[in-house]
C-alpha positions as a Markdown table, in Angstrom:
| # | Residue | x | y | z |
|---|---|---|---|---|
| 1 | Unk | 0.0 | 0.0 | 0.0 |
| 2 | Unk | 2.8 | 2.5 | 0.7 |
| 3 | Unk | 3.2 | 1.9 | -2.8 |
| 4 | Unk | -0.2 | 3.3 | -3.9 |
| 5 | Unk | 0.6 | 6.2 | -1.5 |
| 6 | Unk | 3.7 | 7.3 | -3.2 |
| 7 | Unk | 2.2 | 7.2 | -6.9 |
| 8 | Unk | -0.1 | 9.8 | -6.3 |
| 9 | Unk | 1.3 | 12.1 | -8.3 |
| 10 | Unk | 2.2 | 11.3 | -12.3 |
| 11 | Unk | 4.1 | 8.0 | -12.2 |
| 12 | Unk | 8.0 | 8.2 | -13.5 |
| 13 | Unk | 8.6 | 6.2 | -16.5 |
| 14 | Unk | 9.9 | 2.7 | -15.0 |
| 15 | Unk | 11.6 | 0.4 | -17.1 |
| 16 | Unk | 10.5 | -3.0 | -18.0 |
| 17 | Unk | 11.8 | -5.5 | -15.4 |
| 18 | Unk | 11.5 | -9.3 | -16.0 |
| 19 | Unk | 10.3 | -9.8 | -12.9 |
| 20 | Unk | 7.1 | -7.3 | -13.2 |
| 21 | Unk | 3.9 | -9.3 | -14.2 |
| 22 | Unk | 2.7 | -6.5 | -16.6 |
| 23 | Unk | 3.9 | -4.7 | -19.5 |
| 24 | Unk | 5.0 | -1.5 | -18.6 |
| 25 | Unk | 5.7 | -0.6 | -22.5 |
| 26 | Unk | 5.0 | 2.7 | -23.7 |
| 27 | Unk | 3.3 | 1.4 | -27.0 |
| 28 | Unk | -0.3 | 2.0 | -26.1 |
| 29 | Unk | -2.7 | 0.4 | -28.1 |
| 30 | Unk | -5.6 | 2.1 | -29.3 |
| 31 | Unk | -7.9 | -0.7 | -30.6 |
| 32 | Unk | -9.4 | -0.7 | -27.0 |
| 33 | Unk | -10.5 | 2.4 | -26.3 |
| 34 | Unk | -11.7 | 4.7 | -29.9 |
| 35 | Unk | -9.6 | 7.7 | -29.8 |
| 36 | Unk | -10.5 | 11.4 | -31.3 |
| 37 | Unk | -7.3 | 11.8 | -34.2 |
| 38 | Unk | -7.7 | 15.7 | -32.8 |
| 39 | Unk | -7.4 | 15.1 | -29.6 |
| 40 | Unk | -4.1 | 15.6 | -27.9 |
| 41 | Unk | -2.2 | 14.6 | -24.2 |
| 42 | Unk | -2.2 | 11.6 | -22.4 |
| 43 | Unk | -3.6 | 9.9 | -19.3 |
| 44 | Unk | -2.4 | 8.5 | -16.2 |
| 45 | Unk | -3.9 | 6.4 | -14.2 |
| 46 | Unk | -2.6 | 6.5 | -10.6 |
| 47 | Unk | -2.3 | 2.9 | -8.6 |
| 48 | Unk | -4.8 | 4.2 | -5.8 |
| 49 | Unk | -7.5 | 4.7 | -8.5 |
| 50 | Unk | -7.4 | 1.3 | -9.8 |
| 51 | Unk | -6.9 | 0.0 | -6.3 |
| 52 | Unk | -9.7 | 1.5 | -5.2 |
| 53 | Unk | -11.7 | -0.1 | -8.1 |
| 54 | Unk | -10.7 | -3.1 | -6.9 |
| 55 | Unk | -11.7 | -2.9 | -3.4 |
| 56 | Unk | -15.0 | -1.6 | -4.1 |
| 57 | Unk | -15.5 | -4.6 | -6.8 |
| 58 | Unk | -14.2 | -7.2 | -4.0 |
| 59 | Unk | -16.7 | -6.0 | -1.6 |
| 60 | Unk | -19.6 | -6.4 | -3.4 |
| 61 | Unk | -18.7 | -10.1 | -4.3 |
| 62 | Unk | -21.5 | -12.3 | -1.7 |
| 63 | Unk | -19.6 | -13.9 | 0.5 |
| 64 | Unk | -16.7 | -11.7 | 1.6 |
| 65 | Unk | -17.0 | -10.1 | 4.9 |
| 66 | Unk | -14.2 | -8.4 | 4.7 |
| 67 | Unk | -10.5 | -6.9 | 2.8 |
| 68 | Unk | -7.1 | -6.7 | 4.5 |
| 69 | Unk | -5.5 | -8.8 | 7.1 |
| 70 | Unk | -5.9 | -8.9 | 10.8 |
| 71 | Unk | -4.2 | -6.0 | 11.6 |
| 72 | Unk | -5.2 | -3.9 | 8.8 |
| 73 | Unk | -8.8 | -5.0 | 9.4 |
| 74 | Unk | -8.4 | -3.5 | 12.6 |
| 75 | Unk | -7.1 | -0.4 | 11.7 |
| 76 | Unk | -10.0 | -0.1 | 8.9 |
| 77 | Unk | -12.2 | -0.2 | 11.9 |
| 78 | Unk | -10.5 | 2.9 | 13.7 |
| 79 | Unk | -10.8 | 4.6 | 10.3 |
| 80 | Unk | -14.6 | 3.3 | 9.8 |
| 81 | Unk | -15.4 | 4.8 | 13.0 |
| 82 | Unk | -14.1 | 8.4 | 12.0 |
| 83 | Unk | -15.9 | 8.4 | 8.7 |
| 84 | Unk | -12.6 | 7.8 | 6.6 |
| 85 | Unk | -12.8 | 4.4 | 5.0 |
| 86 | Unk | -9.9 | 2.9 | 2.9 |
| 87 | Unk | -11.4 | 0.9 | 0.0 |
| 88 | Unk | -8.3 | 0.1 | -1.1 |
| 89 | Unk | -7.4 | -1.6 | 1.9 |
| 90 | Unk | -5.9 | -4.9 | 1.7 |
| 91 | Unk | -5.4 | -4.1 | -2.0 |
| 92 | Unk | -2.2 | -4.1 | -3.7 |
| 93 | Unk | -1.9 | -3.5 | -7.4 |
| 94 | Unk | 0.6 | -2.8 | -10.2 |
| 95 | Unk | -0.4 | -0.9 | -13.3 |
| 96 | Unk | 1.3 | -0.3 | -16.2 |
| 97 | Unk | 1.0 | 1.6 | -19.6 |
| 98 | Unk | -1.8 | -1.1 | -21.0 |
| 99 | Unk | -2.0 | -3.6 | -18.1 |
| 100 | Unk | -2.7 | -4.1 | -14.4 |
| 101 | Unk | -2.2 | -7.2 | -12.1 |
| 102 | Unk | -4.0 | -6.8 | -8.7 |
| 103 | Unk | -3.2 | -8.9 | -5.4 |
| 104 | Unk | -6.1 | -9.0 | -2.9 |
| 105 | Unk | -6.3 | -10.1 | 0.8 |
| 106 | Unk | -10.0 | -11.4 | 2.0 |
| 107 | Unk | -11.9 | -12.8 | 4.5 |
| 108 | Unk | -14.6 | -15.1 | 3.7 |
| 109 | Unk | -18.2 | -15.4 | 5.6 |
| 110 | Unk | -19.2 | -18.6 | 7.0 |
| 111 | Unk | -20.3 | -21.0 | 4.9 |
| 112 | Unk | -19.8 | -19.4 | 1.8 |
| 113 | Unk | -17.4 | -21.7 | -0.1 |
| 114 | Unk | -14.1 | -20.6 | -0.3 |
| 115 | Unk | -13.1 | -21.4 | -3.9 |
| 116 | Unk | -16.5 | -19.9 | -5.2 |
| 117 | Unk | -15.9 | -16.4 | -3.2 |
| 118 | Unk | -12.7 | -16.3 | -4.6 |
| 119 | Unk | -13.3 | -17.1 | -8.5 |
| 120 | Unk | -16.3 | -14.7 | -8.6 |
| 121 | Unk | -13.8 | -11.8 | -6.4 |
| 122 | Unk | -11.1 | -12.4 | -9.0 |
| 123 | Unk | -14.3 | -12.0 | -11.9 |
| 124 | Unk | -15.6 | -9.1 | -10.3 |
| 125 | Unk | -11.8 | -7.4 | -10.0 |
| 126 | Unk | -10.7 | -7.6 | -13.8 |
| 127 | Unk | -14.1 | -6.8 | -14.6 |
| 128 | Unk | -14.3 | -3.8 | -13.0 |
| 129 | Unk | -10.7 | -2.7 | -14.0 |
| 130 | Unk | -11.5 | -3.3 | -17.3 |
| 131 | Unk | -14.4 | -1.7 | -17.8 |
| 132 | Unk | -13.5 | 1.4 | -15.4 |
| 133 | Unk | -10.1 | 2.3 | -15.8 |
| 134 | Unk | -9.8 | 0.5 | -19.4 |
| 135 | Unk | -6.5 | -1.7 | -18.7 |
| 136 | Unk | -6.3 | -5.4 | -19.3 |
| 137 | Unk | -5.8 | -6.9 | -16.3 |
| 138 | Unk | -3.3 | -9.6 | -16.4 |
| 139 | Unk | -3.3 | -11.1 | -12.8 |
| 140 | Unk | -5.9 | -11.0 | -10.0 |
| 141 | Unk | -4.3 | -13.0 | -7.2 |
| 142 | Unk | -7.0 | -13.7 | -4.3 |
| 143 | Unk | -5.5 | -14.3 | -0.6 |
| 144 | Unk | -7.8 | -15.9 | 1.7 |
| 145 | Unk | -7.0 | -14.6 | 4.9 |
| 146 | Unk | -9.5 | -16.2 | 7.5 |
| 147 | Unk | -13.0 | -17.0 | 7.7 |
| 148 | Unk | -15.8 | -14.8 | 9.5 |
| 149 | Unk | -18.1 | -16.9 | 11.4 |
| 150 | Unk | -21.5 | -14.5 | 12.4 |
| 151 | Unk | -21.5 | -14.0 | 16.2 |
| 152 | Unk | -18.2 | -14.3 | 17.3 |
| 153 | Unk | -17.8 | -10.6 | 16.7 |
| 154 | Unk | -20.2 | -9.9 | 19.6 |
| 155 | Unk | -18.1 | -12.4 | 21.9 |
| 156 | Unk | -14.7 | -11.1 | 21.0 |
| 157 | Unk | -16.0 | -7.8 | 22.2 |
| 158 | Unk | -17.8 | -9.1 | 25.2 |
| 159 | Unk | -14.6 | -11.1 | 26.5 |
| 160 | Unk | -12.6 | -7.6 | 26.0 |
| 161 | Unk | -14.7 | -5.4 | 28.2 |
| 162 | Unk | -14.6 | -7.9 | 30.5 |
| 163 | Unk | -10.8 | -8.3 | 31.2 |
């Protein structure tokens, strides 16, 4: 994520590494997206904005209680509680010129099966970057963290006020 914080601004130019999953090539192809001839400049695309995409997509996907591991679950909840949500939270994502590759940390709602949740959050993902932000999305790796069971949250809670 600290990542996504520090490509706020315009991206530098990084060069192609064989050990990044997505072309970072600056031949953009325009058979995607119609262009206008006229129109001049370019568009960037910063990693929070398609990392966000992601997070909302993930959410919506029945079956996932929640993004992020424990710890930044339980920040999320400090933020929640002041009105300042990160949706990209437990979100990590690598964009290039054309493509994207996305890396998500979940927790899954009990019973939902596992391997279902996670093929439709990996669906939902490239869908959503493809259709919103236009890149092809090459990889949507889908971490299953831990599993929500309804009802312990009220027990956990309980147990702390108590000792």
């Amino acid at each position: 994520m600290a990542n996504q914080d520090q490509n706020t601004a315009a991206p530098a130019e990084k060069p192609a590494t064989s050990a990044s999953r997505v072309d970072r090539s600056s031949s953009f192809s325009t058979s995607r997206i119609p262009a206008d001839a006229d129109a001049a400049g370019k568009t960037v695309i910063a990693d929070g904005v398609v990392a966000k995409v992601a997070g909302i997509a993930a959410r919506e996907v029945p079956g996932v209680f929640a993004l992020g591991g424990g710890g930044a679950r339980a920040f999320g909840a400090i933020r929640d509680v002041i009105n300042a949500t990160d949706l990209a939270q437990g979100v990590k994502v690598e964009v290039g010129e054309t493509q994207a590759a996305a890396d998500l940390t979940i927790v899954v709602e009990y019973p939902a099966p596992i391997q279902e949740v996670a093929s439709n959050v990996r669906s939902a993902v490239a869908g959503a970057i493809s259709r919103l932000v236009g890149l092809e999305v090459v990889e949507v790796n889908v971490e299953v963290n831990d599993v929500h069971v309804p009802g312990t949250d009220n027990q956990e809670n309980e147990e702390s006020r108590v000792s």
